[in-house]
N, C-alpha and C positions, 0 to 999 in steps of 0.2 A: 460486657456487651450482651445486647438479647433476640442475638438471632445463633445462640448453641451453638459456637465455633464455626459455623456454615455462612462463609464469609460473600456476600453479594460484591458483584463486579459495578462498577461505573466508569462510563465511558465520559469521560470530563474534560473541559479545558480553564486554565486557571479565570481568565477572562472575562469566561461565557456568563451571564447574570442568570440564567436559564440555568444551568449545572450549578449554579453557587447556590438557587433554588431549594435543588437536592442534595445538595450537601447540608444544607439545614438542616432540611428533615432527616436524612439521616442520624445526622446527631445527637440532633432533639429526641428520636428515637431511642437513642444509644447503641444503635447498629453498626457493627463495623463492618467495611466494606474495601476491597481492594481498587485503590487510583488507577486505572487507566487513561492516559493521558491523549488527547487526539487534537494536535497542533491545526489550528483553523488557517491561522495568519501561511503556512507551509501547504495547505490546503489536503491537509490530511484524509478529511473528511470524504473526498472523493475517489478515495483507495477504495477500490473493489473490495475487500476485504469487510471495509463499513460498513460499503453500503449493504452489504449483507447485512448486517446489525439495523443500521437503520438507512432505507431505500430514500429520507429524505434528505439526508447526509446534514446532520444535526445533530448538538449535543444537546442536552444527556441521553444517553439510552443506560437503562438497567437490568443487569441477569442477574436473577435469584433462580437456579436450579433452570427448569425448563420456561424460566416464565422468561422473555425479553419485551423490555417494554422501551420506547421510545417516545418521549413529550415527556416534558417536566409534568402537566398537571396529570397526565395521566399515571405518571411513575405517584407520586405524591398520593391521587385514592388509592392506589394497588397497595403501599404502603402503609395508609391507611387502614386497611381493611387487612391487609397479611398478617403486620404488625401494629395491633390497639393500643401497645401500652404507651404512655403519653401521646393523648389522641389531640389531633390535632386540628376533631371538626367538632363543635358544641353537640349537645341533644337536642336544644332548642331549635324548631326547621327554621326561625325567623332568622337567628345568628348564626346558622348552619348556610345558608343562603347567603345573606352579608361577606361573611368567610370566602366561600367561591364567587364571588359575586366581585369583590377585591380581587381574588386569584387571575382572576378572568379580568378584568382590567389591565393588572401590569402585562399578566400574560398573550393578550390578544392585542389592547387597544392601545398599550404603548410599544413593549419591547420588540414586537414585530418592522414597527417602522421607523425604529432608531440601530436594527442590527446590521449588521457587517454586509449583508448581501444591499441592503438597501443605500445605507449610509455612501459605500464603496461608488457605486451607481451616481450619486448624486455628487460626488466629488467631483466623480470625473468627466460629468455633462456640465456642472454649475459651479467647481472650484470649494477648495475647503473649508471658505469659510460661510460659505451655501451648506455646507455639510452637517457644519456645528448650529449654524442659526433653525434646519431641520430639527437637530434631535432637539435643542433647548425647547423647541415649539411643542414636539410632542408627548414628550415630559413634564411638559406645563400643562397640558390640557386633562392629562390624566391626571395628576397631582391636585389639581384644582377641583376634578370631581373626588378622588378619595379625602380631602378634606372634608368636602360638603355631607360625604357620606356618612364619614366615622363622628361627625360633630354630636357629640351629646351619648355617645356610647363606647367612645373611646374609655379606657381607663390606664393602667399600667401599661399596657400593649394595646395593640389597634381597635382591639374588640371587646376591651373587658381586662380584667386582673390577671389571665390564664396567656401565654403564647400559645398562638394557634396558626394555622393557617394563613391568613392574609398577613400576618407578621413575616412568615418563610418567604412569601412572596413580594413584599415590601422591601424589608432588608436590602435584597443585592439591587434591588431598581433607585433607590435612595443613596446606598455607592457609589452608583455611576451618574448620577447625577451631582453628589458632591465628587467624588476623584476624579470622571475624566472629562466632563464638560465643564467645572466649574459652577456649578446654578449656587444661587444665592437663595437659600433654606427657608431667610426670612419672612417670604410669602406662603412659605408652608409650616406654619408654627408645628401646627400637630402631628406633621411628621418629622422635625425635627427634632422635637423631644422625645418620637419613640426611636429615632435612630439614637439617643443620647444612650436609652435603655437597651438597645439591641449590642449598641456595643460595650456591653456590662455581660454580657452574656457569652460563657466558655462556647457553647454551641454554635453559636454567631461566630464569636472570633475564631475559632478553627476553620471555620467555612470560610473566610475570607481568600480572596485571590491570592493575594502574596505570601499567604500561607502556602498555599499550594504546591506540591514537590514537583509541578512544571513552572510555576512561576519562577521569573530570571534570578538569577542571585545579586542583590545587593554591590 
């Protein structure tokens, strides 16, 4: 590992697509880091104790020494920039853009209104399966633009031969769209081949949910 024995905290839930995120980059970094586990569905998050950590009472938050950070993309540049080695954003400003440009898609324009505070809201005004016809819709519209985006600069991963960035960020939102909605991939070729590729990858597969040492046992 290459953070010197100086092992950073995560505040995680197996779950969250948001913390599976950063579990990426951690990986892909080769940083080890200690599991903190913060049960959402038990509503953990709302323990005073959190919201010290994080006042929006959301996973991930990250402690490396006196830094705490709370947002997936904001843990990911802090990462970035603490630890360069396997960097995870181009030198090119055009694909360095692209890169967060992706990030900020799953991270703003879908996952925000397919997650648990939202979803939960919608069940219980419009019935469950108002719930699922929700997130399929908003998974679809972002899907449909990261298609259009990456067409003709895709290559091995999202953006080229390298794992970078909008890969970390792709991965767990591509998850939850094949495991827990069911979506049919077929309309997204080009991201169903890079999931083909991401789950080839030790990094990826350790960050998976059911890995997770909160995830349920079998």
């Amino acid at each position: 590992m290459d953070n010197e024995g100086k092992k950073l905290s995560l505040y995680s839930y197996w779950r969250s697509s948001c913390a599976h995120r950063i579990r990426i980059v951690l990986n892909l970094k080769g940083l080890d880091y200690e599991y903190k586990a913060v049960n959402l569905l038990k509503g953990e998050q709302a323990d005073p104790e959190f919201e010290k950590i994080n006042p929006m009472k959301f996973v991930p938050a990250l402690i490396d020494g006196d830094a705490l950070i709370a947002d997936s993309l904001a843990i990911a540049f802090y990462l970035e920039e603490k630890y360069p080695q396997n960097p995870l954003l181009p030198q090119d400003p055009k694909m360095k853009a692209l890169n967060i440009q992706i990030a900020s898609i799953v991270g703003s324009g879908i996952q925000p209104l397919q997650n648990l505070v939202v979803v939960n809201y919608i069940e219980e005004k419009f019935g469950s399966e108002e719930k699922i016809s929700w997130t399929i819709s908003q998974i679809d519209r972002g899907f449909t633009a990261i298609e259009k985006l990456l067409k003709g600069c895709a290559g091995k991963y999202a953006t080229g031969d390298e794992i970078q960035l909008a890969d970390a960020f792709l991965a767990p939102q591509i998850y939850v769209a094949i495991n827990r909605v069911h979506m049919d991939m077929s309309k997204y070729p080009l991201l169903a081949q890079l999931n083909e590729a991401y789950n080839e990858i030790p990094a990826f597969q350790a960050a998976l949910p059911q890995n997770q040492p909160d995830a349920p046992s079998k």
